[in-house]
C-alpha positions as a printed NumPy array, in Angstrom:
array([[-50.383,  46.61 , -31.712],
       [-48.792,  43.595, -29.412],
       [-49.436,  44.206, -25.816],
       [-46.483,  45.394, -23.968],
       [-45.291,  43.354, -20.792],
       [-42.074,  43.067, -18.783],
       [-39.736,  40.182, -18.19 ],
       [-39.668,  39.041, -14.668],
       [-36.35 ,  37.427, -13.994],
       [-36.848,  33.888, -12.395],
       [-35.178,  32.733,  -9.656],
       [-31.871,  30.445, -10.406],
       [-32.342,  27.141, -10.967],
       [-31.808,  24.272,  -8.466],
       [-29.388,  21.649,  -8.67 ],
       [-30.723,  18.488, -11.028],
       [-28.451,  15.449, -11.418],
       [-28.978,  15.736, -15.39 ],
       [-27.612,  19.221, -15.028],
       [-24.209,  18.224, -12.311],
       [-22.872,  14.693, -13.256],
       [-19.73 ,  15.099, -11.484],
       [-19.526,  13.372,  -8.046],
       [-16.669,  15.371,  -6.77 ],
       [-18.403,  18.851,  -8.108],
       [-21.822,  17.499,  -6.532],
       [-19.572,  17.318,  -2.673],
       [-18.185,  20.412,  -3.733],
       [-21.616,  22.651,  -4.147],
       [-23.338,  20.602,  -1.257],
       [-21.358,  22.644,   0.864],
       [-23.163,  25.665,  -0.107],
       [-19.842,  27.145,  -1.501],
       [-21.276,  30.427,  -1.936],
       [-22.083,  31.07 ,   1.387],
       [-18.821,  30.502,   3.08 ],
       [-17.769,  33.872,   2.491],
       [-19.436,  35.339,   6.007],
       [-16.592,  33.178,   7.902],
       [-13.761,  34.056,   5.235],
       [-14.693,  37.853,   6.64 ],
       [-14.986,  36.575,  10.065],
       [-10.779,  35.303,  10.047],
       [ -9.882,  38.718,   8.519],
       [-11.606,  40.343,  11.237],
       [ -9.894,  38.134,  13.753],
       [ -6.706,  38.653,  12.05 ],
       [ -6.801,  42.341,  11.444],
       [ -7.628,  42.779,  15.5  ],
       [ -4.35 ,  40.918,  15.936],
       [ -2.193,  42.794,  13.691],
       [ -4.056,  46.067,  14.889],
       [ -2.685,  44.961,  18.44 ],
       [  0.639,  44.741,  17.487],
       [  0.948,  41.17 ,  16.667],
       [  3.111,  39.953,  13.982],
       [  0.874,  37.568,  12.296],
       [  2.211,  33.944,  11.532],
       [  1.321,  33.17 ,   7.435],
       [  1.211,  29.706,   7.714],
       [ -0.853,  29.752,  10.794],
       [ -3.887,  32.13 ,   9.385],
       [ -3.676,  30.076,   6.314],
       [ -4.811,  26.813,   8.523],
       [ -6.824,  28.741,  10.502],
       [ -8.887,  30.226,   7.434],
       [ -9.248,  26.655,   5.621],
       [-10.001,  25.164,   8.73 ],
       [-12.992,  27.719,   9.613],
       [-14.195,  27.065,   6.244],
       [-14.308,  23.24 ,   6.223],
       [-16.355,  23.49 ,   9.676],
       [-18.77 ,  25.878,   8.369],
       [-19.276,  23.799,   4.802],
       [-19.817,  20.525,   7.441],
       [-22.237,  22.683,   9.651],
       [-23.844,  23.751,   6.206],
       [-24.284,  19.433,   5.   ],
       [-24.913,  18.902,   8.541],
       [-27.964,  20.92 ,   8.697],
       [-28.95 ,  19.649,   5.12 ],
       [-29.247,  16.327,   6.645],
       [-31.173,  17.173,   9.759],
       [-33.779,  19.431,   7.878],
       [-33.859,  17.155,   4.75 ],
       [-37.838,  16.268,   5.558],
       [-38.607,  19.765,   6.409],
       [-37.035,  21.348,   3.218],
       [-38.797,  18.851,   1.199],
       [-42.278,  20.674,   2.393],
       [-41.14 ,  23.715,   1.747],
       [-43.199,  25.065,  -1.168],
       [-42.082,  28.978,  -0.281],
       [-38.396,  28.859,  -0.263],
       [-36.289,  31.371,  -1.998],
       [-33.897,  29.57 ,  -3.552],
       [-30.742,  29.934,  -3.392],
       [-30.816,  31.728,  -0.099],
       [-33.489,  29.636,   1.948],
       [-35.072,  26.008,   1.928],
       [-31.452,  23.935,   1.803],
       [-29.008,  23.19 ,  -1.066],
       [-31.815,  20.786,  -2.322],
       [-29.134,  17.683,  -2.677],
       [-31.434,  15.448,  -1.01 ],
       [-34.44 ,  16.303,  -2.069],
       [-33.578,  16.774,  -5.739],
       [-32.083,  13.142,  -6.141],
       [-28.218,  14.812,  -6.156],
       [-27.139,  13.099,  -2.386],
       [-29.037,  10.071,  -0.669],
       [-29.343,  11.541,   3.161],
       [-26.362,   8.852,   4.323],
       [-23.927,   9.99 ,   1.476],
       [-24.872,  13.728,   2.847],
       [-24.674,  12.751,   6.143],
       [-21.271,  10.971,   5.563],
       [-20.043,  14.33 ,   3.736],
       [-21.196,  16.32 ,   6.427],
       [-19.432,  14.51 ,   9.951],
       [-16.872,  13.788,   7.772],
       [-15.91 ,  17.207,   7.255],
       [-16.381,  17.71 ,  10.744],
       [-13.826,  15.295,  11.64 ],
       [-11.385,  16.859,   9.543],
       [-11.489,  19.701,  11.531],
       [-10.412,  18.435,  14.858],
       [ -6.846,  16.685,  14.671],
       [ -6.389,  20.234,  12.588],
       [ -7.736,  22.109,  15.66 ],
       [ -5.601,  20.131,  17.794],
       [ -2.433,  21.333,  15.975],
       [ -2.957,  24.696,  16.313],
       [ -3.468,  24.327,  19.974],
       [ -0.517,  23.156,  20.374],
       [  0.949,  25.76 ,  18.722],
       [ -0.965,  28.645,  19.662],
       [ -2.634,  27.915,  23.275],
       [ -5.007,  25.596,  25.466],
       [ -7.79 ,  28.641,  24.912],
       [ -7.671,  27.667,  21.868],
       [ -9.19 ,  24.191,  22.575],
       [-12.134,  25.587,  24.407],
       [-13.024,  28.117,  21.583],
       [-12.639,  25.19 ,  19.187],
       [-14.912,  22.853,  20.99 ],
       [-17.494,  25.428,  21.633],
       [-17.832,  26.248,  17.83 ],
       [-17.879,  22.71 ,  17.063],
       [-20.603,  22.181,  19.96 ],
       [-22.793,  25.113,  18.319],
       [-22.371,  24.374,  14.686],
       [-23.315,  20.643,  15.456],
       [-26.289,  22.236,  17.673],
       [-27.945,  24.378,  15.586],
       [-29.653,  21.613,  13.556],
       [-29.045,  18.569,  15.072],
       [-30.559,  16.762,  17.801],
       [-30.88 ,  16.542,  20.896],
       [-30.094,  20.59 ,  20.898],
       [-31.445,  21.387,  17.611],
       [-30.813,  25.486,  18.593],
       [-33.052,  26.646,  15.556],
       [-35.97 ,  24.19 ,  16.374],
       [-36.021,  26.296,  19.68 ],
       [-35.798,  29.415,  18.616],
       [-32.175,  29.614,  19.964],
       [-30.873,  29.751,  16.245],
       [-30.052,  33.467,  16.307],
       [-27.962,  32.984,  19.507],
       [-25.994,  30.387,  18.086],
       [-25.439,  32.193,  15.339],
       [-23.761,  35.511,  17.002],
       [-21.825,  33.041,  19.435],
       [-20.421,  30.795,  16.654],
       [-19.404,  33.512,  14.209],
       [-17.988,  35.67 ,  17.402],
       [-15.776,  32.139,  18.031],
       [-14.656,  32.102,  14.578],
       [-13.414,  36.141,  15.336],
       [-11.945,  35.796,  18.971],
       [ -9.98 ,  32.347,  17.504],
       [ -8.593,  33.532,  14.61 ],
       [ -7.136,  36.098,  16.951],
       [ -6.387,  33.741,  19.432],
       [ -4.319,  31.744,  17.034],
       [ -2.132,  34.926,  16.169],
       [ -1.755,  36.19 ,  19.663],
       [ -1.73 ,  33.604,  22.261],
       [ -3.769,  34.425,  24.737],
       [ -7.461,  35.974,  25.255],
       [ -8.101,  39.603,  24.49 ],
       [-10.853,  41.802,  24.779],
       [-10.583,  43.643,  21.208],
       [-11.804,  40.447,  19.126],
       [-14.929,  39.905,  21.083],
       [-16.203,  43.644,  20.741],
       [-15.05 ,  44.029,  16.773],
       [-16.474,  40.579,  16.563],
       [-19.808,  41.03 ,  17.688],
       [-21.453,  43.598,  15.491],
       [-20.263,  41.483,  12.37 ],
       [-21.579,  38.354,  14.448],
       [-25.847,  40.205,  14.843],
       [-25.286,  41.117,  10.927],
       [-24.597,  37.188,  10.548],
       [-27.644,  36.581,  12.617],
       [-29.597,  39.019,  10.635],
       [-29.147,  36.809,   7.672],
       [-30.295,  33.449,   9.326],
       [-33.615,  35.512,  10.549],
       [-34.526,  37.196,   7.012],
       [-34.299,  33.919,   5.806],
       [-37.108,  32.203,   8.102],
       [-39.597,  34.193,   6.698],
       [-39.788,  32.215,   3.581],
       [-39.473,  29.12 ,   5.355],
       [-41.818,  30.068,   8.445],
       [-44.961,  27.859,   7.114],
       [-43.215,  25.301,   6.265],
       [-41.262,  24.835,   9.484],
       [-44.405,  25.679,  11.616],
       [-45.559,  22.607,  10.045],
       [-42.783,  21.001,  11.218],
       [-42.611,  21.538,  14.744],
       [-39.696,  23.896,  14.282],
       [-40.184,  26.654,  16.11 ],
       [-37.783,  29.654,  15.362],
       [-38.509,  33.12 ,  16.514],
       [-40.063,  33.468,  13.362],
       [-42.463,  31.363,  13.679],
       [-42.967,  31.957,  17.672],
       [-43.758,  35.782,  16.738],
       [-45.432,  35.096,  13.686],
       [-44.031,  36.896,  10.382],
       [-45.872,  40.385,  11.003],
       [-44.797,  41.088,  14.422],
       [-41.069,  39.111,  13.869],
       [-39.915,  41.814,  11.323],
       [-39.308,  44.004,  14.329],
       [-37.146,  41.686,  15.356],
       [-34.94 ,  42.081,  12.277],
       [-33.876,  46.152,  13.107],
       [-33.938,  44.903,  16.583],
       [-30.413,  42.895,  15.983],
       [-29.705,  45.761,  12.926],
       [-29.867,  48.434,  15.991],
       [-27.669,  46.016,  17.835],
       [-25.022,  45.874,  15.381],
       [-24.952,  49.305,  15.06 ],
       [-23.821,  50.295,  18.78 ],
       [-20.612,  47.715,  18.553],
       [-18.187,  50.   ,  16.956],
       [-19.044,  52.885,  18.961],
       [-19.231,  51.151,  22.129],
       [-15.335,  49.698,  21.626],
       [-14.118,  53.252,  20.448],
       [-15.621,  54.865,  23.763],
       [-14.084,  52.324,  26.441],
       [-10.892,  52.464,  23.706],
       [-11.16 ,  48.806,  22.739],
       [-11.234,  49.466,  18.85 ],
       [ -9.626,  52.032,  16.909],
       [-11.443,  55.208,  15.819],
       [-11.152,  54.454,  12.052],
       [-13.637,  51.365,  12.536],
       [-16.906,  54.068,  12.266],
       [-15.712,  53.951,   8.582],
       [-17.54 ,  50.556,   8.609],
       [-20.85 ,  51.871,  10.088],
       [-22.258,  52.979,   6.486],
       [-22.769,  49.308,   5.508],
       [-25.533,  49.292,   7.8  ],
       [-27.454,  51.118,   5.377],
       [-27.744,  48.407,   3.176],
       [-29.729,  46.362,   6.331],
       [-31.589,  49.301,   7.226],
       [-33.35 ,  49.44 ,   3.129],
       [-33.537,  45.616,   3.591],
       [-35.672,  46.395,   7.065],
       [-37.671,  48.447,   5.173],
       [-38.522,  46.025,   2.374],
       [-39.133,  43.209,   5.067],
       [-41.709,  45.218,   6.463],
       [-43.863,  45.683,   3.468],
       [-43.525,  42.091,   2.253],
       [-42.939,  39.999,   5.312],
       [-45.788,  37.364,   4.518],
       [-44.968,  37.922,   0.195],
       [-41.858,  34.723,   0.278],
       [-41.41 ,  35.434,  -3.392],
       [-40.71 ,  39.45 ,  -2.898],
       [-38.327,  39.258,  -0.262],
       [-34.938,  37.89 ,  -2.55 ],
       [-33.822,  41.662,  -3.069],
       [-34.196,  42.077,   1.265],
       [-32.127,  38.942,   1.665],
       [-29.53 ,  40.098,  -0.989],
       [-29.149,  43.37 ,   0.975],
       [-28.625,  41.382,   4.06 ],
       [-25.795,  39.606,   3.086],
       [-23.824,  42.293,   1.134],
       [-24.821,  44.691,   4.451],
       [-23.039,  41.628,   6.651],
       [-20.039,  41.573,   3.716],
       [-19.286,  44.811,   3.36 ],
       [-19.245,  46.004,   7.177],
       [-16.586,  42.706,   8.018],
       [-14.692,  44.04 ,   4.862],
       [-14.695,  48.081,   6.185],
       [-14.162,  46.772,  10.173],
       [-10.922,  44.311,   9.188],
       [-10.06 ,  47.17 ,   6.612],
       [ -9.975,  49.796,   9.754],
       [ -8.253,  47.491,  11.97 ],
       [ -5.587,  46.596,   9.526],
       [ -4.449,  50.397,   9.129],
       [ -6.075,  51.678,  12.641],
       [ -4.485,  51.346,  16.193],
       [ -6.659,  51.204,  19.479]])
């Protein structure tokens, strides 16, 4: 009789030049494609809080404000590949896809100048972009634009370098609530209270994914001298910290329905939450086990998907 024994799946496989010869594909994926979806949901938030107010949204203008938002989050994304290139090449727990870097660099795909050219370059891109729709939307626009660009630049690089201080989390919920309150802005003109309240629950479940993933990485950047929270709690006493922002999240919605800044319909997004909340629970059994949290970060970021989907969804077809 054979002996009987179950397939584990392995995790994908990185990115080898043998395996992606194309240049332009290689620029392409170094974005960390994939992951651009959390600010796709972000401008349909913003969006659906303008149309929810009665604004007659301008096509053209939430089609450059969605590409736009999306070429400053890939640059953020090569950006921070740059800045952490020595760090990610330590890291000998990282769950790839989700943590340790695209692995450009350090798998012989991008020399750190050609990433770093990539990576300002698409931030460059954004600005005479930005600039138009100023011009046609607002000056408020200029000061949400150049605080996003301040924070995504921030978060990684130095002098700031936000996540090296354990500010990373902060960043996070104030650059994805920027992305919210100015696609909004765009639309209507002027500053409103709606996308900064529908904003900010979706902004802590963004934040919850950038903390899940530092557990894998936390040895590896202690050894770096980056100290995110993390690492300053250590792994056992940081998983608090994950339901801490989860709980957070959670009060948004009925916060803005009580002072009758969102429409009643956005509780239909609360159930999403659920997905965090079994996440939570498989963080704390396997906080220090890198290689069993995958299914916990997975969670996260379909929790942080499907809430912006149900909260843009219920301010589409909801009025305040």
């Amino acid at each position: 009789m054979s002996d009987f024994h179950v397939d584990v799946p392995s995790r994908p496989a990185e990115p080898r030049p043998d395996t992606l010869r194309a240049p332009l594909l290689r620029l392409l994926l170094a974005t960390r494609l994939a992951f651009l979806g959390v600010t796709l949901i972000a401008v349909l938030i913003g969006l659906a809080g303008a149309h929810a107010a009665g604004i007659e949204l301008d096509p053209a203008k939430a089609l450059a404000t969605l590409f736009f938002a999306l070429i400053a989050h890939a640059a953020a994304n090569v950006i921070n590949d740059y800045h952490d290139r020595d760090n990610d090449a330590r890291n000998d727990e990282r769950v790839y896809p989700f943590t340790g870097g695209s692995r450009f660099i350090q798998n012989g795909l991008l020399s750190p100048a050609a990433t770093a050219r990539l990576g300002y370059g698409l931030w460059l891109a954004v600005v005479p972009a930005g600039l138009w729709l100023a011009a046609q939307s607002g000056a408020g626009l200029l000061l949400i634009g150049l605080a996003g660009l301040a924070i995504g630049w921030g978060y990684s690089a130095p002098p700031l370098a936000l996540a090296s201080r354990g500010l990373g989390e902060f960043a996070i919920v104030a650059g994805w609530l920027l992305v919210v309150a100015g696609s909004d802005y765009v639309q209507r003109g002027a500053f409103a209270p709606l996308p900064w309240i529908a904003g900010s629950g979706y902004a802590l479940l963004v934040a919850d994914i950038l903390y899940i993933n530092q557990f894998p990485d936390a040895p590896s950047d202690a050894r770096a001298g980056k100290r995110t929270l993390v690492v300053r709690l250590g792994r056992r006493r940081a998983r608090r910290g994950y339901l801490v922002i989860t709980l957070l999240a959670t009060l948004c919605v009925p916060a803005g329905v009580v002072f009758g800044v969102l429409p009643a319909p956005t509780f239909f997004a609360l159930p999403a939450l659920a997905l965090n909340l079994a996440a939570a629970r498989q963080l704390w059994h396997h906080a220090e086990t890198p290689a069993r949290l995958a299914p916990a970060i997975k969670l996260t970021l379909a929790g942080a998907h499907l809430y912006g989907l149900l909260l843009a969804a219920a301010l589409a077809f909801g009025k305040p």
